[in-house]
N, C-alpha and C positions, 0 to 999 in steps of 0.2 A: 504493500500500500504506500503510495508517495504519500508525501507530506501536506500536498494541496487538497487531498481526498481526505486529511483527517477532519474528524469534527472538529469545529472551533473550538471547540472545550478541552480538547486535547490538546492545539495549536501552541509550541511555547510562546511565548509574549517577546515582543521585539526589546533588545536590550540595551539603554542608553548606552554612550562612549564611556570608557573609566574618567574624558573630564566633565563632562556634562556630571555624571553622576556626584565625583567630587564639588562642583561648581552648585548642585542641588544642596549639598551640604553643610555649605557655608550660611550662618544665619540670615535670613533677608535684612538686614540693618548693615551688617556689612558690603551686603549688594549694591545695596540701593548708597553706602557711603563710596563706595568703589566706585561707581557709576556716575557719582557725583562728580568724582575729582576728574575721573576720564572725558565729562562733557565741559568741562572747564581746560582743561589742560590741552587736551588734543585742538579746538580752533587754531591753539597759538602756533599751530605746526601747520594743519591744512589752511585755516580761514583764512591766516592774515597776507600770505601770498596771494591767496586767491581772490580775493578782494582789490586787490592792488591789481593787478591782472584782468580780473571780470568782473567786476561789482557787479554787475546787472545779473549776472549769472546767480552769485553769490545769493542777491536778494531773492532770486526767484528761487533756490533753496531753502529760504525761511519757508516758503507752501509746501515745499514737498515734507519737510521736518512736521508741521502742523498738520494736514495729510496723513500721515503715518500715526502721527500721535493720537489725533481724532479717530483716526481707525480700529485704534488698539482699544481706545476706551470705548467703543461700543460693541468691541468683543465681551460676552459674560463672562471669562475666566478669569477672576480677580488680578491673576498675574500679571496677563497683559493688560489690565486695567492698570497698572500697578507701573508699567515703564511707557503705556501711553499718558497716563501724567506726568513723567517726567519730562519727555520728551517735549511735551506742550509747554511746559514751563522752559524748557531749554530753546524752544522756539524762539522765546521774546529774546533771548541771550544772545542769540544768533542772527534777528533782525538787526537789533541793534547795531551789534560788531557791525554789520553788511552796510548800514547808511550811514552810521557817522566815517568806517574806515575808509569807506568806501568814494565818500564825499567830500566829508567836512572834517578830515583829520587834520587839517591843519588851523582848525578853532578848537585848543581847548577849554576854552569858556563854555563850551556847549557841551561837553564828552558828556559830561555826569544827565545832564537832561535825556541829552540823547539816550542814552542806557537804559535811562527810567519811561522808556515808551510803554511797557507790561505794567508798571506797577499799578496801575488803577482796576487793572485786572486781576492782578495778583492777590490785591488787597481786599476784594470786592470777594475774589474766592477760599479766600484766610474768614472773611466775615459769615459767609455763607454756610462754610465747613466745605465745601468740594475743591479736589484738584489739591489737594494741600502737600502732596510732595512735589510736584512741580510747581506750585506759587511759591512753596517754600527755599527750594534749589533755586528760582531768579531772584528770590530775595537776597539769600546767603552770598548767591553774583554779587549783585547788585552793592550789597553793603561793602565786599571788599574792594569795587571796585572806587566805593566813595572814599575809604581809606587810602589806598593810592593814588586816588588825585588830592583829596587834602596835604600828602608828602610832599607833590607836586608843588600845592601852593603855598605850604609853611617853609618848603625850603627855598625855595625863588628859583623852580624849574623850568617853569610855565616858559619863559624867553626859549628857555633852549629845544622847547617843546615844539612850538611854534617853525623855529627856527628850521627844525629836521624834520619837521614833513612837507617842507618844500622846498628840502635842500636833495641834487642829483644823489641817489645811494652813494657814488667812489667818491663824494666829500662829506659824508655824513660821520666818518671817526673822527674828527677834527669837533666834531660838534658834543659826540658821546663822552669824548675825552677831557672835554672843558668843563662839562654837567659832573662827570665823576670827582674831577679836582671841588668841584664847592661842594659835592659831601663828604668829601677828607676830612671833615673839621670833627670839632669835638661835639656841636650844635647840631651838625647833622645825622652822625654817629649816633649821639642821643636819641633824637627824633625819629631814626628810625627806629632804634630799640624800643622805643615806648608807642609807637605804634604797631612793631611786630610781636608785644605782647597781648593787647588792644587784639586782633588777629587769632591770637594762640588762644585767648581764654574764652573770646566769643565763638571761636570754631569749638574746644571744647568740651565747654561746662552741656551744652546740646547731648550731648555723646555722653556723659556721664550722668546727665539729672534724666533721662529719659531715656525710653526705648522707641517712643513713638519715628517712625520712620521717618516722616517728614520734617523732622528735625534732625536724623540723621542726613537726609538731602541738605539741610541749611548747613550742619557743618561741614560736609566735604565740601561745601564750594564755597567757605568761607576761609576752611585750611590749604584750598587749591590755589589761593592768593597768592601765600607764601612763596611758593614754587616759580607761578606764574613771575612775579615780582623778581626774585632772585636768579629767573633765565635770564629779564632782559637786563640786571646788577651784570648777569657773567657776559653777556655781548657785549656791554659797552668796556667791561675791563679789558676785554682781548681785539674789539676792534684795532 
């Protein structure tokens, strides 16, 4: 008797990969914190070329992103209800990047506004109680990215900010290297230490006072800062 002739009830049951199955293993809070830091982290590898490159493209990626997300959430299996909200919240993260880098990267008076295009959504679905791990991942963006422009402007970056995004890329070390000379100081040393604690405890005290998921989403993308922040620290020392 082949195998295709057995009764179903004899059929063995098809058997995940050893990493799927490991990958089921791990609690959902560190998924959902994994996933957090991977939709923060990765733009600054794929988006910010690509945006530079095809903005138009770029933007019309924010619909496929929400597309996808919206999709998931009107699946009934919790799970993917579970990373179509995130993804929807990762939407707004990814609009953003796409029109300000895209456009207006050389006003940063406007970055921070810019960014906050989601949060009235966001906030609206924090009040509501729906979607609350993706409101909560563009929030946890959202707030580090206020932290790193307030550095910007307590340390008197802004000029050099300006400066390099419309200056040709082959004269742009000349720019990162002047910016890095005015935080050699002892003031700016400071400043950032007190705000890379600022960072540390609000990414988190999330992670420690709770298990609710969606504050694990808020601190991975509040500790993905860090990282974020100390790639473009390592470009400008080696330009």
């Amino acid at each position: 008797m082949s195998y295709y002739s057995l009764p179903t009830s004899y059929r063995p049951l098809p058997t995940a990969s050893p990493l799927l199955q490991r990958l089921a293993q791990v609690p959902q809070r560190w998924q959902v914190f994994a996933a957090a830091v991977f939709l923060v982290v990765v733009p600054v590898f794929f988006q910010a070329p690509l945006v530079r490159l095809l903005p138009w493209f770029s933007l019309l990626i924010s619909g496929l992103w929400f597309f996808i997300g919206v999709s998931l959430l009107l699946l009934k299996s919790p799970l993917t209800k579970l990373w179509g909200d995130l993804l929807v919240g990762f939407t707004w993260t990814w609009l953003a990047g796409s029109i300000y880098w895209g456009w207006l990267r050389w006003e940063p008076l406007i970055h921070l506004p810019v960014e906050a295009i989601g949060l009235p959504v966001a906030l609206l679905c924090v009040l509501t109680r729906r979607g609350l791990v993706g409101s909560y991942f563009y929030l946890g963006s959202l707030f580090g990215t206020a932290i790193t422009d307030l550095y910007f402007y307590w340390t008197d970056l802004i000029p050099y900010w300006s400066k390099l995004m419309r200056q040709p890329p082959d004269q742009a070390a000349s720019t990162l290297h002047a910016a890095l000379e005015q935080l050699q100081t002892v003031e700016g040393v400071s400043q950032a230490i007190l705000l890379l604690w600022v960072l540390v405890i609000c990414g988190c005290l999330p992670l420690v006072l709770s298990r609710k998921l969606h504050w694990w989403a808020f601190g991975g993308a509040v500790l993905s800062t860090i990282f974020v922040d100390s790639l473009f620290l390592l470009v400008a020392a080696i330009a």
